[in-house]
C-alpha positions in Angstrom: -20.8 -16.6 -5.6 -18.3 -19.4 -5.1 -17.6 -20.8 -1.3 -14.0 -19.2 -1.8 -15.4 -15.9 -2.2 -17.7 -15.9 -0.1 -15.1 -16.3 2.6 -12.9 -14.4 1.0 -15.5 -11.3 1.5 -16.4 -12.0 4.6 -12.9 -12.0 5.8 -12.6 -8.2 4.2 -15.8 -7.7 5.8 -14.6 -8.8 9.2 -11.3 -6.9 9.4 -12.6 -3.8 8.2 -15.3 -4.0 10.7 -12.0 -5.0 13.2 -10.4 -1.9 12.1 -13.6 0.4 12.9 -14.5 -0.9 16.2 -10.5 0.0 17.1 -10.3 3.0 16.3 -14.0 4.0 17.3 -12.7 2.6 21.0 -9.5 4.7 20.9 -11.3 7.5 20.2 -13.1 7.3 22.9 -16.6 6.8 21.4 -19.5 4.7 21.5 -21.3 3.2 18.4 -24.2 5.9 19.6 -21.6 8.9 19.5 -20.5 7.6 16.7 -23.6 7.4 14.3 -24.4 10.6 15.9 -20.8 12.0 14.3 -21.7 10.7 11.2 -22.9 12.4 7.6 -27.1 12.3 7.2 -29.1 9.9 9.3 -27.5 6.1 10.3 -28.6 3.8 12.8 -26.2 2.3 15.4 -27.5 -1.1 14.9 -26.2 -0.3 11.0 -22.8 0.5 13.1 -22.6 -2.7 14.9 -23.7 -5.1 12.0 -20.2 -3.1 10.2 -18.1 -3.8 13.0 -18.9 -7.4 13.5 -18.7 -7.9 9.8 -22.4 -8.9 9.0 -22.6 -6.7 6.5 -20.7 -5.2 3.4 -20.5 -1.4 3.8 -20.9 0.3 0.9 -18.1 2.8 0.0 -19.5 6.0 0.4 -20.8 4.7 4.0 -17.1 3.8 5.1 -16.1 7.4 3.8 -18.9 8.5 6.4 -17.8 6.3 9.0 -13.6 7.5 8.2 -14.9 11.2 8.3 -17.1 10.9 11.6 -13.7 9.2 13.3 -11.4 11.8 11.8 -8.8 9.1 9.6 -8.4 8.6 6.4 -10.4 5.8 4.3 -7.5 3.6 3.9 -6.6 3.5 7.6 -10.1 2.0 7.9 -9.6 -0.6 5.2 -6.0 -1.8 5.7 -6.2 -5.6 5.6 -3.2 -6.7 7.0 
């Protein structure tokens, strides 16, 4: 992956994680209450690596993450 990119997807990376930790925090929840909201098994250090945009989420675990926080997918994954 070019240098470009690779700051290009860690900028996505970053704000989505941005947009997460927001509305987690508005919510009222922690990153424990959280995981424990979420779909199947997921670990809050998984949860924290997401909101500091360490890692790329896959998509079905952002849909987990939008569900457990009660918005839709595309509030979680506005970039501007």
């Amino acid at each position: 992956m070019s240098e470009e990119l690779k700051k290009i997807q860690v900028s996505i990376q970053k704000k989505i994680g941005e947009n997460i930790q927001t509305t987690r925090e508005k919510k009222g929840l922690s990153q424990v209450d959280l995981a424990g909201k979420m779909m199947g098994k997921f670990d809050t250090t998984n949860i924290s690596r997401i909101e500091s945009g360490r890692t790329n989420p896959t998509l079905f675990t952002l849909y987990r993450i939008s569900e457990a926080l009660e918005v839709s997918l595309s509030e979680i994954m506005i970039l501007s």
